[in-house]
C-alpha angles and dihedrals in degrees: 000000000000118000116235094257098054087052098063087039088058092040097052083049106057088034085059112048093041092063088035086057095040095053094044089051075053096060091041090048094057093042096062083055084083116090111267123267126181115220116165107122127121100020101171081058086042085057093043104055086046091064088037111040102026103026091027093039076213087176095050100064087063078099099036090202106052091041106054085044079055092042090055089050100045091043099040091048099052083030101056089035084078088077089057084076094064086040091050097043091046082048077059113034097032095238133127120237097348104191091041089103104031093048099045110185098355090072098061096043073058106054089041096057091041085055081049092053098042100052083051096056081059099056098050086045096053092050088042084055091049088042089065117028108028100033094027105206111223090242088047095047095048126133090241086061089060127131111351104003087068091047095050099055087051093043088063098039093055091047092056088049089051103039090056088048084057092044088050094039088048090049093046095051092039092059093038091070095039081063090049087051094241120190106260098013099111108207101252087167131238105324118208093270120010089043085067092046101040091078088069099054091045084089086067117097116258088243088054099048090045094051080036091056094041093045095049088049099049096051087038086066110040092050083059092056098040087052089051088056095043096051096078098050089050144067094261092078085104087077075078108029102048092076099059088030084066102044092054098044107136107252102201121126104302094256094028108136118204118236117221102236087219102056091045084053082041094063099033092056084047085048099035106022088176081074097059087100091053103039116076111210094189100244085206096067095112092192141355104257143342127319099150139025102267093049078069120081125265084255096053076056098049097040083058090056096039093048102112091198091246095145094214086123086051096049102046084045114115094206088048101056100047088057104262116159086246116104119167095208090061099044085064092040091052091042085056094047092050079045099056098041087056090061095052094055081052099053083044099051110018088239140038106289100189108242094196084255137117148161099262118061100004089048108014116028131204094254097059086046093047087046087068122103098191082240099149090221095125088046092053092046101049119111107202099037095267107158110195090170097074090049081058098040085054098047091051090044081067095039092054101038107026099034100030085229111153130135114262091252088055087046087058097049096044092043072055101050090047101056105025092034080228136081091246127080096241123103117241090254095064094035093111089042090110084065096077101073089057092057 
């Protein structure tokens, strides 16, 4: 029979990993909203930039220092959550280091290199922490932080810190009543770190470091399982994400713009009306770029849930930093939240009800739109392969071509291109004209 303990162990599981799974079908849901694009070229490259960019981490050590404290946080974290399988099989079974006696002396070169790592994930944390709140770094201080975002990113700072205290604190009292010879605490020896800090609990009554151990365990694992339900409402998703984000980066020429096939048909049947039979102009395009989120691809969608809020995009941007309205970051934030309101609109009425919203205008507005100079520079600095500048190349696309909404210089350009099929206001005739002073 189970004992009572075993039973809500069993219960928070499953309750937890069922909403963990709904909520990721969500996301995945939401994603596929987006048009189809094919991308499956290249795959040995695709491979490639997923070692490299996701497990290397290859962008980060741009900066050595951050990144190997990064490094130490991403790597101790998927690392030490191997241990969270023997946790999670003694929940079950009722048992206590479980793998203590079938792994020998593996098992202890594990755990101490899971108390290494894990001191280490605090360190970075606690520097992360000061990083942001004490020295208060211009891209994490930024108005488009403001409110829950910043929050957010210190939410999950301070649960990391205080899920490796627990795994430590869970280690030292362990071993201190092994010491004491307590009923069910086989003796795994001193590890690396608790077995320094278990002496000094040796003082405690046998009754204080078993309630101590358990203690330390229970909420060990529950915060486990509340952070596994939190991620994908948060930015760190991208723990997940990145991975997939990587494989599928567009590999075109860094700049390269892509054409819409149907507005290229559009102006040479303009230019050339006799091709009107042999030119197809997709009579199911229902507009020229992008308003709302589902008239982006699957990959603008999955770039908004995979953006980590960095703000490295932010911070190497040009209109950014002279103090343009235009923020990258934000351009992928604001793409999530539409996102996820959409999906809510979907869970409410079983289908999209338009809401008279959209992206563009009521998340993303013209100016910031108008602020880009199709740089690159936030493509080139993302570490994980976002490309916010395709999300505002789209939403100009419709600006431009649905809403007639240019600025007067580009009206200009384009009147030019129109009639004198060239930016300049010259007809074609007198196009070589320039050449005559040379003769």
């Amino acid at each position: 029979m189970l004992a009572v303990s075993q039973l809500l162990f069993i219960l928070l599981a499953f309750l937890s990993i069922f909403l963990f799974i709904k909520k990721i079908k969500e996301i995945g849901r939401n994603i596929k909203l987006g048009q189809d694009e094919t991308i499956n070229d290249q795959k040995g490259k695709r491979w490639k930039n997923l070692l490299l960019l996701a497990f290397g981490q290859k962008k980060m050590f741009r900066n050595p220092l951050v990144a190997i404290l990064h490094f130490f946080v991403y790597a101790g974290f998927i690392i030490i959550n191997i241990e969270i399988l023997e946790i999670f099989l003694d929940g079950i079974l009722g048992t206590h280091r479980l793998f203590a006696n079938s792994l020998g002396s593996l098992y202890k070169v594990l755990i101490n290199s899971f108390e290494v790592l894990a001191v280490l994930v605090l360190l970075g944390c606690l520097i992360f922490v000061i990083r942001r709140n004490i020295i208060k770094l211009k891209r994490f201080v930024s108005k488009d932080l403001e409110g829950w975002p910043r929050s957010d990113a210190n939410y999950i700072l301070l649960t990391e810190i205080a899920l490796m205290s627990l795994f430590l604190t869970m280690n030292a009292t362990d071993r201190a009543l092994q010491i004491q010879e307590t009923v069910h605490y086989l003796d795994t020896g001193n590890f690396i770190i608790s077995g320094k800090l278990a002496p000094y609990l040796t003082s405690l009554s046998n009754s204080s470091l078993f309630f101590l151990e358990r203690g330390a365990w229970w909420i060990h694992i529950i915060g486990v399982f509340a952070f596994l339900n939190y991620l994908p409402y948060s930015k760190h998703l991208h723990i997940l994400l990145a991975f997939p984000n990587a494989y599928y980066a567009r590999l075109d020429a860094v700049g390269k713009m892509e054409n819409m096939p149907s507005v290229q048909n559009e102006v040479l049947i303009m230019l050339q009306p006799e091709l009107a039979s042999q030119l197809s102009t997709n009579e199911n395009l229902k507009r020229f770029g992008a308003k709302d989120v589902m008239d982006l691809s699957w990959k603008n969608l999955l770039d908004a849930y995979s953006c980590t809020e960095c703000g490295r995009c932010s911070a190497a941007c040009p209109a950014t930093q002279t103090g343009k309205l235009l923020s990258p970051r934000k351009i992928m934030m604001d793409t999530r939240d539409r996102l996820e309101e959409v999906g809510k609109n979907i869970n409410k009425n079983k289908e999209f009800s338009p809401d008279e919203k959209s992206l563009l205008h009521n998340y993303i507005t013209v100016e910031e739109l108008r602020a880009c100079t199709t740089c690159n520079a936030c493509v080139q600095e993302c570490p994980v392969s976002i490309s916010p500048l395709d999300i505002i190349l789209q939403l100009r696309r419709y600006l431009v071509m649905e809403e007639s909404n240019a600025p007067q210089e580009w009206n200009a350009m384009f009147s030019n291109v129109e009639n004198n099929f060239a930016p300049w206001k010259f007809s074609p005739e007198e196009r070589v004209e320039w050449k005559k002073d040379f003769q």
